[in-house]
C-alpha positions in Angstrom: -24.4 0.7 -2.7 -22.6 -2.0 -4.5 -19.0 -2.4 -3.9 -16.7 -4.5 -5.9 -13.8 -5.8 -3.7 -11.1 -7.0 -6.0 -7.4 -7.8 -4.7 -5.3 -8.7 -7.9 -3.4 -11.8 -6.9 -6.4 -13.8 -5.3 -9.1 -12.3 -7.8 -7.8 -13.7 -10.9 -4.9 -11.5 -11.7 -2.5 -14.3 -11.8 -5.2 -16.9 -13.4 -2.3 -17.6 -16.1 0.6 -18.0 -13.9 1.4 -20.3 -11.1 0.3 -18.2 -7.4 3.2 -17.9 -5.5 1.8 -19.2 -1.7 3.6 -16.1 -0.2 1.5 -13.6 -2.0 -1.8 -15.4 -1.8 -1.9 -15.5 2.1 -1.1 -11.5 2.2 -3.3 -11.0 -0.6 -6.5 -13.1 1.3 -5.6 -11.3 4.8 -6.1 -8.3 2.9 -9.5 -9.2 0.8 -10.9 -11.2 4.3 -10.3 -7.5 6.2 -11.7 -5.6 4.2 -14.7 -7.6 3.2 -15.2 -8.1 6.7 -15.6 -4.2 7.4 -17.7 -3.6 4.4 -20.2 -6.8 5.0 -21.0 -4.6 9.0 -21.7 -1.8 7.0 -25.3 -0.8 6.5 -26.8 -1.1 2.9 -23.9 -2.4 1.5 -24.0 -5.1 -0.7 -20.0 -7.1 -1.9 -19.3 -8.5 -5.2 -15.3 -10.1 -4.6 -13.3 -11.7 -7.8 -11.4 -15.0 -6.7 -8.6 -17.5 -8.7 -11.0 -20.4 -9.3 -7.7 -22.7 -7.8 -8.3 -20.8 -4.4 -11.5 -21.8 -2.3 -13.8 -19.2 -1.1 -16.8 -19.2 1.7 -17.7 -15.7 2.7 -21.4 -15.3 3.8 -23.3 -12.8 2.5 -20.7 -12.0 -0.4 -21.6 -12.5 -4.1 -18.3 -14.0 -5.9 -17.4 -14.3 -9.1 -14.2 -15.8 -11.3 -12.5 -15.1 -14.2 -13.3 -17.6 -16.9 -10.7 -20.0 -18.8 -9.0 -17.7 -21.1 -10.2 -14.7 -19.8 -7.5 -11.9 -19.7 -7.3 -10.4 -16.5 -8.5 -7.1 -16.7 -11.2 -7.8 -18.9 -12.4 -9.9 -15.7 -12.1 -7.1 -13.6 -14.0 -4.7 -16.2 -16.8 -7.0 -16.3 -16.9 -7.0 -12.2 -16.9 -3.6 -12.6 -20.0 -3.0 -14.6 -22.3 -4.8 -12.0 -21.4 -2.8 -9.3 -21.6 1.1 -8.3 -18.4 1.5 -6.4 -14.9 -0.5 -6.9 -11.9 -1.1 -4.2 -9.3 -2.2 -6.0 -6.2 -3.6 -4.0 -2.8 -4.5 -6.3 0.5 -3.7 -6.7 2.0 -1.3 -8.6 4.2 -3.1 -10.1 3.9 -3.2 -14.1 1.3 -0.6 -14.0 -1.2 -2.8 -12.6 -2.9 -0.9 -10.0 -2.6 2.1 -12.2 -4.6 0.4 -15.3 -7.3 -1.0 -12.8 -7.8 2.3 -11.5 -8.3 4.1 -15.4 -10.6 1.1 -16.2 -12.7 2.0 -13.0 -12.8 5.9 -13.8 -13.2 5.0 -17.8 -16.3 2.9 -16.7 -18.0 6.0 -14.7 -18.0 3.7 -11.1 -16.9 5.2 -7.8 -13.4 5.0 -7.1 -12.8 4.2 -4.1 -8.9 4.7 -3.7 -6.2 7.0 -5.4 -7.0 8.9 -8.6 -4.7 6.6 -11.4 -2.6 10.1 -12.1 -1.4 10.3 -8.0 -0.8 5.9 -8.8 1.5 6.4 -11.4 3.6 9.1 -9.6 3.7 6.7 -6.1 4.3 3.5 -7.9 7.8 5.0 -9.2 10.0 5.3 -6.1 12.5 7.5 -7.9 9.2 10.4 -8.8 7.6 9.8 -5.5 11.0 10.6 -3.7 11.6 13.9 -6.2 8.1 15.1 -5.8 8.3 15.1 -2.0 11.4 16.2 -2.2 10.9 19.2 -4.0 8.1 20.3 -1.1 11.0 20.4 1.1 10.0 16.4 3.1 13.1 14.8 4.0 13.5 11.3 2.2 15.7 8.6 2.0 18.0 9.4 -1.5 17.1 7.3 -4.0 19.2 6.6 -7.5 18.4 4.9 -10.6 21.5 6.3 -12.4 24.6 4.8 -11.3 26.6 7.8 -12.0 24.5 9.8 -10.0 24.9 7.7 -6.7 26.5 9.5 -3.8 29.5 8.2 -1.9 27.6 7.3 1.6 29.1 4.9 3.4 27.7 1.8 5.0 24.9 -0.8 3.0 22.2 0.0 0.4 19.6 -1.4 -0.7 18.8 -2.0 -4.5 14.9 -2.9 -5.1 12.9 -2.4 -8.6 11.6 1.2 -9.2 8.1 0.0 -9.0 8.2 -2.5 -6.8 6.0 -3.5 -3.7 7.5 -3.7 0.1 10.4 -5.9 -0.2 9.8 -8.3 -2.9 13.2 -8.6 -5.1 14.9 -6.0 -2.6 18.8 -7.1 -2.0 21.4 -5.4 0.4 25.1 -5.0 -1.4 27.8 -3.4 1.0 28.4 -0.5 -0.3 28.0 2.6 -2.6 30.7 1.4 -4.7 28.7 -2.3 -4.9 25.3 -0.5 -5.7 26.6 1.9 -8.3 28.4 -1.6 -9.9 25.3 -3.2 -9.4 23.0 -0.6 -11.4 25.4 -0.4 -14.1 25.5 -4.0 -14.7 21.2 -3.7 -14.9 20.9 -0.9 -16.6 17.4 -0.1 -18.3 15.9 -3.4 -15.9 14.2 -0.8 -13.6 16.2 -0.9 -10.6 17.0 2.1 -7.8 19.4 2.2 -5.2 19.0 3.4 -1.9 21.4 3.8 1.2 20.5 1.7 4.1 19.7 3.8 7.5 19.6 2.2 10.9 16.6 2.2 12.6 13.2 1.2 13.1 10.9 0.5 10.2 7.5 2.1 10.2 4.5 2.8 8.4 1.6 5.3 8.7 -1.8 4.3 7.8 -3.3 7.2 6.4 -7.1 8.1 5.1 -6.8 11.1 2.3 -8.9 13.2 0.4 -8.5 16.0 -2.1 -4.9 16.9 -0.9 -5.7 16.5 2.9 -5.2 13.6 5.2 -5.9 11.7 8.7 -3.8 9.5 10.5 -5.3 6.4 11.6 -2.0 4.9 12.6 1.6 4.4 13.0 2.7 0.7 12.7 6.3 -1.1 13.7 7.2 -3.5 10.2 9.6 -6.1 11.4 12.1 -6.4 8.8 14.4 -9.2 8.9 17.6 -9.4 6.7 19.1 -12.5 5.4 22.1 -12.2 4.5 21.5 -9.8 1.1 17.3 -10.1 1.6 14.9 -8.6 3.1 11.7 -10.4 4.4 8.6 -8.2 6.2 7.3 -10.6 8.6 5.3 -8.7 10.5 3.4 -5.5 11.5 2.2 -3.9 14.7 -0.4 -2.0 14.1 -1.0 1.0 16.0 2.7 0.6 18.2 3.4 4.2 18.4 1.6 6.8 19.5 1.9 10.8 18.0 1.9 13.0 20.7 3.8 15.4 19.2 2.6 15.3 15.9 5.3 14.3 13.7 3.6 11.5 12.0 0.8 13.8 11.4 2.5 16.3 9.4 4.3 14.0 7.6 1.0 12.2 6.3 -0.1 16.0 5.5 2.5 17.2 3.9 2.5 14.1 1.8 -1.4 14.5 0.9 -1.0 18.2 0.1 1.5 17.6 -2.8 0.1 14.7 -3.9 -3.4 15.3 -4.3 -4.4 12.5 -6.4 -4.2 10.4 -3.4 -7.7 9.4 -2.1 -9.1 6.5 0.5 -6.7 4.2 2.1 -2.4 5.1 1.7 0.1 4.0 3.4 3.5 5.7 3.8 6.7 3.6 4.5 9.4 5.5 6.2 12.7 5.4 8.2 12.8 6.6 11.8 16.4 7.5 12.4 17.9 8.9 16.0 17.1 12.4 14.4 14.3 11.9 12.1 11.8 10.3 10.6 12.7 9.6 6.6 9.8 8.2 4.0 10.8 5.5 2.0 7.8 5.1 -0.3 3.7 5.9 -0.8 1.5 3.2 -1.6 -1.5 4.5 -2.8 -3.7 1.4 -2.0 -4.4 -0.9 1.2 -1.6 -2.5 2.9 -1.5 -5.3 5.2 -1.6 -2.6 8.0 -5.2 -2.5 7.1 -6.0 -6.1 8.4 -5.4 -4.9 12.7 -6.6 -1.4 12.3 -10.6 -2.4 12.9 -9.3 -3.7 16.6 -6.4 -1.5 17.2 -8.6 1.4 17.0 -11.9 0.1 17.7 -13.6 1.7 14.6 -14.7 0.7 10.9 -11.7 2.1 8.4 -13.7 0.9 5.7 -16.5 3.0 6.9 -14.2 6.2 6.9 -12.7 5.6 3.6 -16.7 5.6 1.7 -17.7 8.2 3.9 -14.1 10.6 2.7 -15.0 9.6 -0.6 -18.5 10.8 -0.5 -18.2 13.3 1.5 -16.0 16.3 1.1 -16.2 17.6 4.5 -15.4 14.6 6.3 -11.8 15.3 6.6 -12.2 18.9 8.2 -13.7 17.2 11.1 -11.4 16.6 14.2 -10.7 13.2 13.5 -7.8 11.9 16.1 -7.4 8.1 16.8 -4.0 8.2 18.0 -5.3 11.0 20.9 -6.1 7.6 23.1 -4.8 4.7 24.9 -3.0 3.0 21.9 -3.9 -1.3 21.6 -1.4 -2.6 19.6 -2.4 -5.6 17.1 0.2 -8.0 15.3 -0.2 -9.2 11.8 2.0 -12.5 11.0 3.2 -12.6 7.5 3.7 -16.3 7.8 0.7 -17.5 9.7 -1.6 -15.3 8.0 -2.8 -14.3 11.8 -3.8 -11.4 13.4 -3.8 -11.3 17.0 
């Protein structure tokens, strides 16, 4: 099988715009994992798109660039056609991870990630959090009409509708502030959300055809700055599930959104009393770069093998049932260790 491993910002999706440092070092920690799974995987052969201003050295891994001029996703549809199978990693933001994912089903090739109907649901925060609401899983309230928001005391947070982790997220003081604030941008996109106290997880999650495994649950380090928020960091596998919470969450999630496929990753909130989703991204997240050592297995292996094989998932898959090794990811360094 060839695979085409394409991450947006390094690949060539920004080939017209300046590359924002920031985004480039996540975006290569997330290409170099995955391309180091899929290169120790028998039979597999890895074409990978790169920004001709980024330098590139992977052995045993065909590359290709987007020409001068080239739009962007005609790029990625021209990778597409020499390959069998595409992973596409991106944000949601403006659609894009939703339009890659059409032009990889439109082209007949193996998708290997969500179906682009369960992508346009998760990348709205607002229709993820009324879906799962609606199945009865607790999330935190989220507003994008300011007459709507309710009088909870404390912070909230105000972040685009379609936005990725914490990029262009800002803390105002109160409900009050955020409805003023939403008013003031109305029709821009934005949502508001109350601000809970306590740790920041995420669960690295394989699905398939409205079921799920949990690979993971992973500490994000969130660090405020006075109104931002900055993710600098992620244990992997830093909690364990012994009594299964994580795991019904992830199932739950799966079974009324079954468009989700391959690697997703659920953000949410764990309060003294609960444990509160945030958000669904239907794609890889920079989880993804500690899971090979935290669990001591090939994820990239699992997510072909779900997608080929609809039985996989009714085996008794349990990572989390041993000794958990935790693994950090630096944001800033670009490290895992």
């Amino acid at each position: 099988m060839r695979i085409f491993a394409y991450e947006f910002i390094t690949g060539g999706g920004l080939l017209h715009d300046p590359l924002p440092q920031s985004l480039a070092i996540e975006g290569d920690m997330m290409v170099n994992a995955l391309l180091d799974d899929l290169i120790r995987l028998p039979d597999i052969e890895v074409l990978v798109s790169r920004d001709p201003r980024l330098a590139f050295g992977t052995a045993g891994v065909d590359c290709m660039s987007p020409s001068a001029g080239e739009d962007p996703f005609v790029a990625f549809a021209r990778g597409v056609r020499q390959c069998d199978a595409v992973w596409p990693i991106a944000p949601e933001t403006g659609g894009v991870l939703e339009e890659l994912s059409r032009i990889v089903v439109e082209e007949g090739r193996l998708l290997l990630g969500s179906q682009p109907e369960a992508v346009a649901i998760a990348a709205s925060k607002s229709r993820t959090i009324e879906v799962l609401e609606e199945a009865g899983i607790r999330c935190v309230p989220t507003f994008s009409d300011p007459a709507r928001v309710t009088p909870i005391p404390g912070p909230w947070v105000i972040k685009p509708d379609d936005g990725a982790g914490c990029a262009d997220a800002s803390v105002v003081a109160s409900w009050q502030d955020a409805r003023g604030w939403l008013d003031a941008r109305a029709g821009e996109g934005f949502v508001a959300q109350p601000w809970y106290e306590g740790p920041s997880l995420s669960l690295s999650t394989i699905c398939q055809d409205g079921k799920s495994v949990l690979l993971s649950c992973n500490r994000q380090h969130v660090r405020r700055h006075d109104s931002r928020l900055e993710l600098e960091g992620i244990t992997v596998n830093a909690l364990d599930d012994a009594l299964g919470t994580y795991s019904n969450i992830a199932r739950r999630i799966a079974a009324v959104m079954p468009g989700l496929r391959g690697y997703v990753g659920v953000d949410l909130i764990s309060t003294e009393t609960d444990s509160i989703v945030l958000e669904v991204n239907p794609r890889l997240t920079t989880s993804y770069c500690g899971l090979r050592d935290a669990l001591g297995f090939n994820p990239a292996e699992l997510v072909i093998s779900s997608t080929c094989d609809t039985a996989l998932l009714a085996l008794p898959i349990s990572p989390l049932a041993r000794a958990l090794h935790a693994v950090r990811v630096d944001l800033h360094s670009g490290h895992v260790h």
